[in-house]
C-alpha positions as CSV (number, residue, x, y, z in Angstrom):
1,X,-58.9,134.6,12.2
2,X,-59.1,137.5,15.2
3,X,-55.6,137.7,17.7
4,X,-58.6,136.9,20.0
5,X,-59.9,134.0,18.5
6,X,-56.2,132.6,18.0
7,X,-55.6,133.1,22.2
8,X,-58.5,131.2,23.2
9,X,-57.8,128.8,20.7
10,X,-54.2,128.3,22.2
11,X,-55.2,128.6,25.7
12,X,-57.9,125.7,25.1
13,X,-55.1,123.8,23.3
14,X,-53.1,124.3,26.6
15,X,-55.3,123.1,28.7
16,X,-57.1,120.4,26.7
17,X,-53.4,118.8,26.9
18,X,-52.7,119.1,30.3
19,X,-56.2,117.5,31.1
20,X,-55.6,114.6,28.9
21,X,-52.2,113.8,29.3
22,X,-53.3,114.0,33.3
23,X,-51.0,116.4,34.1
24,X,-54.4,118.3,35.5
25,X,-56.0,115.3,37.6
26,X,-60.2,115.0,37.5
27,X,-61.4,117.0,40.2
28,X,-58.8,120.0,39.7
29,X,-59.9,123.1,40.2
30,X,-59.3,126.1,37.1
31,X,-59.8,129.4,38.7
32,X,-60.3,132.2,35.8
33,X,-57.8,135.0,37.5
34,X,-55.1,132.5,37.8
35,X,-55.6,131.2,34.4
36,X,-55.9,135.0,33.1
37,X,-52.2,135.7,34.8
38,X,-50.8,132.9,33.3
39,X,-51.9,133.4,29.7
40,X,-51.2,137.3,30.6
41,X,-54.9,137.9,29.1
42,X,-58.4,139.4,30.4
43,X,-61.0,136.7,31.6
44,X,-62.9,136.8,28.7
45,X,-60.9,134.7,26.1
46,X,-60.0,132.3,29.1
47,X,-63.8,131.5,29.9
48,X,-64.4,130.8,26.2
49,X,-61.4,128.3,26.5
50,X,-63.0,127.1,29.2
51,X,-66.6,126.7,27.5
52,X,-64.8,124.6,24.5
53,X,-63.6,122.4,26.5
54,X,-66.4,122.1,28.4
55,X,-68.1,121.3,25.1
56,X,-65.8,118.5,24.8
57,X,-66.7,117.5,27.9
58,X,-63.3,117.6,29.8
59,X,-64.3,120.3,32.4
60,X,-67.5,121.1,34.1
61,X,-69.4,124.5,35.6
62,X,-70.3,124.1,39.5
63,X,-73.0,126.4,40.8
64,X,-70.1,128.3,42.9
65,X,-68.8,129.0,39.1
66,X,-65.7,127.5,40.1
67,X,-64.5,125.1,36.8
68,X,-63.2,122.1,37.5
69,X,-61.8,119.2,35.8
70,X,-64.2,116.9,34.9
71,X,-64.6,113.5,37.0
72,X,-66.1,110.4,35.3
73,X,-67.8,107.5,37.0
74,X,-67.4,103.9,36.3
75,X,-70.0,103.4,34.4
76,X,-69.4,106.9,32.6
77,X,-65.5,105.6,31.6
78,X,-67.1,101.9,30.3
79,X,-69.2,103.7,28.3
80,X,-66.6,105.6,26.4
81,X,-64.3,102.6,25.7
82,X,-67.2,101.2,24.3
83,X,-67.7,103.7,22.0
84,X,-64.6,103.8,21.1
85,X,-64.2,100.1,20.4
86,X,-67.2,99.7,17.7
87,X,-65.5,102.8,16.0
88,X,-62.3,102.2,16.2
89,X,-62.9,99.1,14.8
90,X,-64.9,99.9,12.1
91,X,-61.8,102.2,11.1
92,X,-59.6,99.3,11.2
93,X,-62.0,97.4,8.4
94,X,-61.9,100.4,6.4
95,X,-58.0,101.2,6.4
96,X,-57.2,97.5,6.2
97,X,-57.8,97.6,1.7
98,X,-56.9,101.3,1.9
99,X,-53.4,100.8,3.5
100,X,-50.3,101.9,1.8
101,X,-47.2,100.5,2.1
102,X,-45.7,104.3,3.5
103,X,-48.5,103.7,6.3
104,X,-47.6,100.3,6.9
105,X,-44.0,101.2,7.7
106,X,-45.3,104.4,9.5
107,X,-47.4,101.6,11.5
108,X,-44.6,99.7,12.1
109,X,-42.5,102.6,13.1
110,X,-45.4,103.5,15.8
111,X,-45.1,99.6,16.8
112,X,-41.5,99.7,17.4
113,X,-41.8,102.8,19.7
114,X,-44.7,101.4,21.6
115,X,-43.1,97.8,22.0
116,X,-39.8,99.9,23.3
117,X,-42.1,101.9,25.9
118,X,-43.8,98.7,27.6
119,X,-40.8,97.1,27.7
120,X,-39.5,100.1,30.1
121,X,-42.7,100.5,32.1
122,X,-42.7,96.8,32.2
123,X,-39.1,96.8,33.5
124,X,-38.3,96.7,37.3
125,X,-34.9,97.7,36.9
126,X,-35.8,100.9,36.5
127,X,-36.6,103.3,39.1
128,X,-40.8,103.6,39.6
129,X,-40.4,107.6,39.3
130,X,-38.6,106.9,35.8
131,X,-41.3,104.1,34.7
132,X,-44.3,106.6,36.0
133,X,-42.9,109.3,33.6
134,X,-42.9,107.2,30.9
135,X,-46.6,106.8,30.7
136,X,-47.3,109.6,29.0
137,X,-45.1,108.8,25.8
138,X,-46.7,105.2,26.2
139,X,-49.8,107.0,25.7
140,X,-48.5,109.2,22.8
141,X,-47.0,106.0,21.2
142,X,-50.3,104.4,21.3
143,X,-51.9,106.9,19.8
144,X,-49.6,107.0,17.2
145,X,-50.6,103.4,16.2
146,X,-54.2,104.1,16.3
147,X,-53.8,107.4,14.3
148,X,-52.2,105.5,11.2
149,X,-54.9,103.7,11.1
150,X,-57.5,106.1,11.7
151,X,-55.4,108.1,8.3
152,X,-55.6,104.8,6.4
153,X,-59.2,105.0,7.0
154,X,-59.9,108.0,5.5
155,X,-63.1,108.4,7.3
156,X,-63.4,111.9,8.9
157,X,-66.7,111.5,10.7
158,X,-65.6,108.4,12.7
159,X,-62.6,110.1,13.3
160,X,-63.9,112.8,15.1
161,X,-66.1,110.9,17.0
162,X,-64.1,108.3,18.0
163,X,-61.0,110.9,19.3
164,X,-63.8,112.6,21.3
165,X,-64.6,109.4,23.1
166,X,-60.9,109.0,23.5
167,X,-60.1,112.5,25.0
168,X,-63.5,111.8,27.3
169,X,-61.3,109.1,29.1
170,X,-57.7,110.2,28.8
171,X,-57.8,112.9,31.5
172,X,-58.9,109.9,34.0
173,X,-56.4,107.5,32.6
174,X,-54.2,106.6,35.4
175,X,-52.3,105.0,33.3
176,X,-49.2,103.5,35.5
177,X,-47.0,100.3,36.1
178,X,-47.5,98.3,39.2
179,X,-47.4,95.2,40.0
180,X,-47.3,91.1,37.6
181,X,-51.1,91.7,37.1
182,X,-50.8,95.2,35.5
183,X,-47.7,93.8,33.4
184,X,-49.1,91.1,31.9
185,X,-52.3,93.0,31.2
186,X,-49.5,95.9,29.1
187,X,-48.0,92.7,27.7
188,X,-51.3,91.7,26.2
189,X,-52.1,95.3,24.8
190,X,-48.7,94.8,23.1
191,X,-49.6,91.7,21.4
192,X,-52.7,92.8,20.6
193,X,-51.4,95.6,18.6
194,X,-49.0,93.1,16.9
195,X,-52.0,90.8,16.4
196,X,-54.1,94.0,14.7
197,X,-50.8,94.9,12.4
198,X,-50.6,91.4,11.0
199,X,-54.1,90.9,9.9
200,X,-53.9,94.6,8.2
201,X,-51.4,93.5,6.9
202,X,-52.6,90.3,5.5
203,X,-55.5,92.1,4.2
204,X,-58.1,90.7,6.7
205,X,-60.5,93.3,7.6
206,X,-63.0,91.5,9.5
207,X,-60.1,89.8,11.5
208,X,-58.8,93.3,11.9
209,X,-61.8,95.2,13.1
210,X,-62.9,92.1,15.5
211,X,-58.9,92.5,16.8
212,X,-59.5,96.2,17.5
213,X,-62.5,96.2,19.4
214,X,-61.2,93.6,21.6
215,X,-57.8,95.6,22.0
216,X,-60.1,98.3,23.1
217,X,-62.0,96.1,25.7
218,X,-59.3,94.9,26.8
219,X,-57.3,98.7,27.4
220,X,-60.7,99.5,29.7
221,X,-59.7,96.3,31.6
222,X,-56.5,97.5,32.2
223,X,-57.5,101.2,33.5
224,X,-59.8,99.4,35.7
225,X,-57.4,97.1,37.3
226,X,-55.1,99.8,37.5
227,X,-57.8,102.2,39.3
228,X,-58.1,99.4,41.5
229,X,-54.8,98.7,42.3
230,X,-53.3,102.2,42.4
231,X,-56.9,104.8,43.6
232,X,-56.0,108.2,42.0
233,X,-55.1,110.9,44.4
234,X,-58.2,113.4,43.2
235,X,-56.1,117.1,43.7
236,X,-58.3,120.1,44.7
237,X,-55.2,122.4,43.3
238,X,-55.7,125.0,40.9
239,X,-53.9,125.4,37.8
């Protein structure tokens, strides 16, 4: 592999995670010579980045050939979850006969840390600047979860496909704490995952794949209320 290829491949990396993690809000604008200073490189390996991730669909090509971060619609955001759900839990029947006990406690190990993180974003003692930061590890805690699974699986092709529906979505996750509504709704994902680890556990891989695709549902029902409650503030800032 060229230098070149590894420096797009970084700089897409870069950016793929910023997106996704929300650090770069929908609508943001990427402009190339910015982007080129930053990475200290010429335009070129920055606009393939830019053409992989617009492959992934996380950034889109206006006529002015400005790049900006890709917005979804409603409908658009429903449709990934949904996607997501019937694959996700078809992975779950698959990993359910296939799970080890190492993955089990590496499940439980991703419970632990995702039961610890809504408990603090559920937790009005603490400071709503503190709890907003801690949406992104609640995110990467999730995902944690979800990825033992997705190894126990062993199923490459609904891997792929299901992650790319995730990523589709994450960059518009407003994922934050607000008010009894949005709490009880985290609660819920909580015991949903607990519901999902128990049936795995107890070999049930019907009961675990139906458990999944309602989890999913039910994570689209909470990004919605939260869109509701809390609109996200769109920036038109560069990168």
């Amino acid at each position: 592999m060229s230098a070149a290829t590894n420096k797009v491949e970084e700089i897409a990396l870069v950016l793929e995670e910023a997106i996704v993690s929300g650090e770069l809000a929908p609508g943001s604008v990427l402009r190339q010579e910015q982007l080129s200073e930053r990475f200290r490189v010429s335009r070129t390996p920055v606009r393939e980045a830019l053409r992989r991730l617009a492959a992934l669909g996380l950034v889109s090509f206006v006529p002015n050939r400005s790049v900006r971060v890709r917005t979804l619609s409603r409908a658009e955001l429903r449709e990934a979850f949904l996607v997501r759900a019937e694959l996700e839990s078809l992975a779950t029947e698959l990993a359910t006969p296939r799970m080890t006990a190492a993955q089990v406690q590496a499940l439980d190990r991703a419970q632990e840390r995702f039961t610890e993180l809504t408990v603090a974003l559920r937790d009005r003692s603490r400071g709503e600047g503190e709890r907003i930061g801690l949406t992104s590890e609640w995110v990467a805690a999730n995902q944690a979860f979800h990825d033992v699974i997705y190894e126990a699986a062993d199923a490459p092709l609904v891997e792929r496909i299901a992650k790319s529906a995730r990523r589709t979505f994450l960059g518009q996750a407003a994922w934050m704490p607000g008010g009894p509504e949005i709490d009880g709704l985290y609660e819920r994902n909580l015991m949903q995952h607990r519901a999902i680890r128990d049936a795995i556990v107890a070999g049930s891989a019907t009961g675990a794949r139906a458990l999944a695709r309602e989890h999913v549902l039910a994570s689209c029902e909470l990004l919605e209320v939260i869109l509701d409650h809390l609109p996200r503030r769109v920036a038109d800032r560069p990168a």
